[in-house]
Structures are given as C-alpha cells and as structure tokens.
N, C-alpha and C positions, 0 to 999 in steps of 0.2 A: 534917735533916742535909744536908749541901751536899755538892752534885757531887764526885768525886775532878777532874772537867774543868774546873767554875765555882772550884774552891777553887786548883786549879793554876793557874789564867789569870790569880789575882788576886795571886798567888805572884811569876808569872814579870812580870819589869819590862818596862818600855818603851825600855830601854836594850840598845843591841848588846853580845856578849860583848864584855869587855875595855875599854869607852866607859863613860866617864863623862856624858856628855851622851847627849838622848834622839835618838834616831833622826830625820833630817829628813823619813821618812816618816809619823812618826807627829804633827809640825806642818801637814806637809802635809795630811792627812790630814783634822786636827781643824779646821783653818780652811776647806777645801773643806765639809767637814760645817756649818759655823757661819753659811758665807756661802749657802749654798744656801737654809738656812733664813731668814732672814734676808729675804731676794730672796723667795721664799713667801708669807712670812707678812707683807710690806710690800704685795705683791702682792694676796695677798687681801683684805686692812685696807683697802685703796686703793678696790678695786673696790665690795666692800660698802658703804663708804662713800659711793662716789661715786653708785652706783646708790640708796642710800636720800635722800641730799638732795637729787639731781636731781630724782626720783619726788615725793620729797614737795612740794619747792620745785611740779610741776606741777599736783598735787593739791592745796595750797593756793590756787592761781593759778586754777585752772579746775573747773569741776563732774565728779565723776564720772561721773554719769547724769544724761543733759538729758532732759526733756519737751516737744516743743514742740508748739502749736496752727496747723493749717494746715485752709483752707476746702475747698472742691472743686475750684478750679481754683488749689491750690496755693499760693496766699497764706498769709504768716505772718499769723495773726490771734490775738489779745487771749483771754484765759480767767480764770474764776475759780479762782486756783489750790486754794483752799480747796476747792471742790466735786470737783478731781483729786484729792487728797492723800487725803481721804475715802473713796476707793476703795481706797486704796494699803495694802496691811499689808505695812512697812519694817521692815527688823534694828532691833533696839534702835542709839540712839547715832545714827542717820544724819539729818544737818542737811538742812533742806529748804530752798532760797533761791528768790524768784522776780525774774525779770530781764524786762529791758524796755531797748529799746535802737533809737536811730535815727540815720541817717548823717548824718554835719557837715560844712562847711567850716571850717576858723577859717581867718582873714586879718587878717595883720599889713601894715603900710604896704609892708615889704619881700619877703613871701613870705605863702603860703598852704599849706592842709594838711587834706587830705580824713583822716579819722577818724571812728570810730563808737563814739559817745555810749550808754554802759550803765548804768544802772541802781545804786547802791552805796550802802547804808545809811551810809557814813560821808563824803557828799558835802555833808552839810546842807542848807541853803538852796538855794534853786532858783537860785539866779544864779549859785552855786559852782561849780566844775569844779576836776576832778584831773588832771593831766599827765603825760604819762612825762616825765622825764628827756633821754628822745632825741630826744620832739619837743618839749618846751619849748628846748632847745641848738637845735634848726634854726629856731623860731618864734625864736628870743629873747626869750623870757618868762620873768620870774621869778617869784617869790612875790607877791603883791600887786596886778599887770600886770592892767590890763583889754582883755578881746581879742573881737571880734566874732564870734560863729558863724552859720554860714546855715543854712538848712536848706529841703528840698522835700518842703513836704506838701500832695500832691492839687495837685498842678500849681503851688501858689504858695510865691513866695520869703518867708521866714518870718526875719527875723533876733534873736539873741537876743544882748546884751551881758553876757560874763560873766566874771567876775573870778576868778585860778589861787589856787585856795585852798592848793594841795597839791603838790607834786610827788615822784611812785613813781619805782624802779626794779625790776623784778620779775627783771632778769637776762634772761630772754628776749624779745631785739630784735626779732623779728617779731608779736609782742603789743605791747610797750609800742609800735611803729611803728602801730599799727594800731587802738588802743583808748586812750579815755579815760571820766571818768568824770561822773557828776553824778547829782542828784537824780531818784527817778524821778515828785516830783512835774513834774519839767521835760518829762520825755519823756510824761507823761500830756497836759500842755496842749499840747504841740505835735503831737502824734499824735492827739489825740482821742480817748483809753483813758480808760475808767470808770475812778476810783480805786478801787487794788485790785486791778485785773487786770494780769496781766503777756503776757508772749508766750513766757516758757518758764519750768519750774520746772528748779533742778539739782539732785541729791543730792551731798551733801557726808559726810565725814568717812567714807571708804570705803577701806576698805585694797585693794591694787592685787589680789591674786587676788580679792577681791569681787568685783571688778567685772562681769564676766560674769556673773557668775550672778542678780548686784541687777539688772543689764539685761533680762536674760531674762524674771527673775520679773515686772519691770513691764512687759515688753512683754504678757505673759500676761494681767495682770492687766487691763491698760486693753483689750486686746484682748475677752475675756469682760463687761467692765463695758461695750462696747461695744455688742455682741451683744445683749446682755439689755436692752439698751433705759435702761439706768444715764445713759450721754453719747450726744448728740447727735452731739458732733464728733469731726472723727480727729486722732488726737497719733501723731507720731514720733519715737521712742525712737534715740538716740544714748548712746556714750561716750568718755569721753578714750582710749582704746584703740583708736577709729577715728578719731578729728577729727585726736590728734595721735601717731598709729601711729608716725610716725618716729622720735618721741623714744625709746618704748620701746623699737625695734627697734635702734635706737642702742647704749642701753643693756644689750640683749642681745648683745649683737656684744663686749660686755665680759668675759661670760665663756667665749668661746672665749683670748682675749687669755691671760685667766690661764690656764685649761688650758696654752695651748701654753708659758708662762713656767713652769708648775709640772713640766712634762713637761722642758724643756731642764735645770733646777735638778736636780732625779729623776737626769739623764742625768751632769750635772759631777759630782753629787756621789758616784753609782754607779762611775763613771771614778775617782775619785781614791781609792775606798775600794779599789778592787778594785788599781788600782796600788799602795797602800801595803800591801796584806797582803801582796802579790806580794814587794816588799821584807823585810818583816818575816821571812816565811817563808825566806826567801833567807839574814836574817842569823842564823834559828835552825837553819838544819841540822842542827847537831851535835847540839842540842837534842833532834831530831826524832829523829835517829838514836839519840840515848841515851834515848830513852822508847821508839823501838820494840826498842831490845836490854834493856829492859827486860819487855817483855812489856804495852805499851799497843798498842792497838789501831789502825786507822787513822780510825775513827770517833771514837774519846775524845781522838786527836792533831785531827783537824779540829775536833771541840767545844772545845780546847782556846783554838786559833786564831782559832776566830769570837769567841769569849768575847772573848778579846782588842780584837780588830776593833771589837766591840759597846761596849767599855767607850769605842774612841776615841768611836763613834758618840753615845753618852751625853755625852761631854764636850762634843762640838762642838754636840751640843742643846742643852744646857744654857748654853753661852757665845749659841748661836743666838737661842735665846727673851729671852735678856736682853737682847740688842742689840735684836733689832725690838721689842718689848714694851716699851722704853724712848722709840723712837725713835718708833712709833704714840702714848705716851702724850704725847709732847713737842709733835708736829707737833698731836693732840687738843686740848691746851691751850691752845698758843702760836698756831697757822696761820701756821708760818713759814714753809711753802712755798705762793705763790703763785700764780694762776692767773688767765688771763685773763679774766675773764667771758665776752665777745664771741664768745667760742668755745670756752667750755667753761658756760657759763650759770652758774657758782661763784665765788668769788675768791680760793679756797683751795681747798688739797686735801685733800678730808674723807677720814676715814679712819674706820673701826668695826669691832673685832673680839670677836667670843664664843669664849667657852670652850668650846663645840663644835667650833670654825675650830682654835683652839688642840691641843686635846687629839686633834684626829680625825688633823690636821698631825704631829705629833708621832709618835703610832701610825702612820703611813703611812710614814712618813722610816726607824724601827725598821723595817716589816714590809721593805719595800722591801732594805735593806740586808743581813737576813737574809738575802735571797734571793740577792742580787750575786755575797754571801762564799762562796757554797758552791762558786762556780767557781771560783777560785783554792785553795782549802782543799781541794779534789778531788787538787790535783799531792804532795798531803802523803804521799798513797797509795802514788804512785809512785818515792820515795825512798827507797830502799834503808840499813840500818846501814852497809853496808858501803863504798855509796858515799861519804858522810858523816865517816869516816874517813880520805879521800885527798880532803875538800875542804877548799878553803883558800877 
C-alpha cells in the first residue's frame, strides 16, 4: 500500500494554484538535474576512456617486465633467454619476448639521425628496417628508399645499407624519435651475439595492477635461482611503471580532474534543486496551511515536498542518462571529436563507460539530493495555518 505522503505527491501537480503552465522552477530545476548529469557521466566516459587506451596503447608499445643481463663491471651482455624463462613460473597468458638492440646512425646526403636499432619479429630480412613516421619526415624517406647506417662495434666503424621496408607511428614522439627497427639476425652479426641470445627478455600481456606484483615475483625468483647456484650471472628487473612513471602519473592526475568536475556538477545541481523547492514551497502555502489545518503533520508535509522534489530529480535523470548515453555512444562509434596526438598521444577522444559508472552515478545523484531537500523542507515547519491565510 503506498504512502498517504508518496500517493499525495503524486496527486499534487507541478502547476502553481490558478497556472496552467508548469512552474519556471520546476524547468529549472529538471534541466540543472539533466545537465549535471550529463557533465558526470561525459566526464567519467572520458577519463576511463582515455586512461585505458593510453595504458594499453603503452603496454602494447613496451614490455611490462624487462629482464636484462649485465656482467660485473656493469655491461649489458647477451643471455640465453630460454635458460632464464626456465626458472621463471609466470601467470598463465603472459607473452615472453626477447630483444636485442644497438645504437645507429642513418645518413642521408642531407642530414643524419642517431637512433637505436631493436630487435622485431616482423622486420624480416636482415637488410630491412622499420621507421617511425617522425624520423623518416626528417630523414626524407619513404617506403622503398635505401639509406646507409653506421654503427660502432669494438672500436670500428661497421656500415650496413638498408632498405625502409615499413614505416610506424605508435603516437608517442619520444619512442618513435628514438627507436627503430630490424632483424635481430642483423644486430646478432654486428654485435657478435650467438644466435639465439638476446640482451633482455620482456613480459608481455600484463594488465597494469599486475605489474608489481609479476615484478617482485621475478625479482624473487632469479634472485633465489641465483643463490642456489641455478645462473651464474646477474639480471636486473625493471617495469613500464619505473621507465615510463610519468605517463602513468599523468594519467593519474586524471582522476583528481574528475573528482573535482563531479564535486562542482554535485554543488550546481544541489543549488538549483534546493532553489526550486524553495519556490515550489513558496507557491504551496495555502496548500501547506490546508494540510496542517487538516491535521498532517510537519513530517508527512516535508515527505510530502521532497517526494515532489525527487520526482523533478527522476525526470532530469532520466532526460540526463539519455543525452550522455547517447552522446558517449556517438563519439564510441563515430570519433568525431578530435585530438591531437602530439600531445595527447590519441587522435580521438576515447570514451568507456560500465554499468557500475552508470548505476553507482545515478544512486549518488538520488542519495545526494535527498539530503539537500531536507533543508529547505525544514521551513515547511515553520509555517503556520494561520499565517497562510493572510498570504497572497
């Protein structure tokens, strides 16, 4: 059975005595409720968004957890990565890559271009190389261009002619400035590495709270395999979380952003609920007055009021969730809003929202609201029949 408060709320209109149109406080009202939401829920779409395709764009680009082999006085040297991996008990699922890599010049007749030469299963041929984007546009190389590289190994000048089979953009300009790619039987013959050994393994396909912990366990691990007389040599344990801290720290810096966006939205849309009951309550007096000379109480006159209040707050949800839930799915589909790579590493703005974001959004916006109304619904108290009677 329903309230004598919820069944009268649903009773009394949103029309002032004597008005045939609805109160400007109760548009008001519903459009600050819809635009709050709205701003929220674009907000949070945005951020999750943008924090999971950075992330992962990083995580594809670079190894989670590196291994690297270094001698006594500190030199990176060469390992059989099969005899590390052997020690290693990994999460299911986690790709294991091994890399090899040494520093180049390429020179072109009009410029030149220090860069370091990695290791990549999809470089083919030893004479192949892949190019960023930024520095084939400074080299002026295209697809097909043959371009000389030098290289210093053990004191002598080593030159290799090799042809741009490929050219990347991975979005982030201080990699592609810095890195290209080729065979690693090319860096085997020029380094003098037994084929087969690399100079660091990375783990791959690691979700970003993994990381630490996959770090630890391998530091553990090779540490104890060490001990026991297992490896000879010492490996040092890094992760994308220390090489490239700042992205993520970046990336964190994202959800203070929305906080304070979700807290301002909170604050308008508080404000404009608490101003339109303030009104509402103003145009029911008489109302007020004939329910308490009725013998209603000052509690079932405020439940009466909030009821009210809650129904705008329903309406401007529910116009709320359509618009951004429309607009997240548009911008999903379409990416018609643009971004610059250069400096935002994107070329769009991604967007991702769950029904957790959704549904938690929603209850928050109600619970919030509840709380507002009760100050303004407090003055209901203090309204006398009798005053109510000599107001106009």
């Amino acid at each position: 059975m329903q309230s004598f408060e919820l069944n009268l709320a649903r009773r009394l209109g949103w029309k002032p005595e004597g008005r045939r149109r609805v109160s400007p406080a109760v548009g008001v009202a519903v459009t600050g409720v819809a635009l709050s939401v709205v701003v929220m829920m674009i907000s949070i779409a945005v951020m999750l968004g943008f924090k999971d395709e950075v992330s992962n764009r990083m995580l594809g680009l670079d190894d989670a957890v590196t291994v690297s082999g270094y001698s006594e006085d500190s030199r990176l040297v060469d390992f059989n990565p099969a005899e590390v991996v052997s020690l290693l008990e990994l999460p299911e699922g986690v790709q294991v890559v091994g890399h090899t890599s040494i520093p180049a010049i390429l020179k072109t007749p009009d410029d030149f271009l220090g860069l370091e030469l990695q290791s990549s299963p999809q470089a083919g041929a030893d004479s192949l190389l892949i190019l960023s984007a930024v520095s084939a546009s400074r080299l002026r190389l295209e697809r097909g261009d043959r371009v000389p590289a030098y290289f210093f190994v053990d004191n002598r000048l080593r030159v290799r002619m090799l042809t741009v089979d490929s050219i990347y953009d991975s979005g982030f300009g201080e990699h592609d400035r810095a890195v290209c790619y080729c065979s690693a039987g090319l860096i085997e013959q020029l380094a003098g590495i037994p084929a087969g050994n690399v100079y660091s393994i990375g783990l791959r396909n690691v979700a970003e709270p993994e990381i630490e912990p996959l770090s630890s366990s391998v530091y553990s691990q090779l540490l104890l395999a060490h001990y026991s007389g297992q490896l000879n040599a010492a490996y040092s344990i890094s992760n994308i979380l220390q090489t490239d801290g700042s992205f993520f720290s970046w990336l964190r810096l994202l959800d203070t952003n929305v906080v304070v966006i979700l807290v301002l939205m909170g604050l308008v849309a508080a404000f404009t609920l608490v101003s339109s009951l303030f009104i509402i309550i103003l145009e029911r007096v008489h109302t007020i007055g004939l329910l308490k000379a009725l013998g209603a109480t000052d509690g079932q006159i405020r439940r009466i009021f909030m009821f009210m209040a809650e129904r705008l707050v329903v309406r401007g949800l529910l116009i709320g969730n359509i618009v951004a839930i429309g607009l997240i799915l548009l911008q999903a589909r379409t990416h018609l809003l643009p971004l610059d790579p250069v400096n935002y590493y994107v070329d769009f703005v991604p967007v991702r929202l769950t029904w957790g974001c959704v549904i938690g959004l929603n209850v928050g916006v109600v619970g919030l609201s509840w709380l507002v109304l009760m100050l303004p619904a407090i003055i209901i108290s203090r309204i006398s029949p009798a005053t109510t009677m000599r107001y106009e």
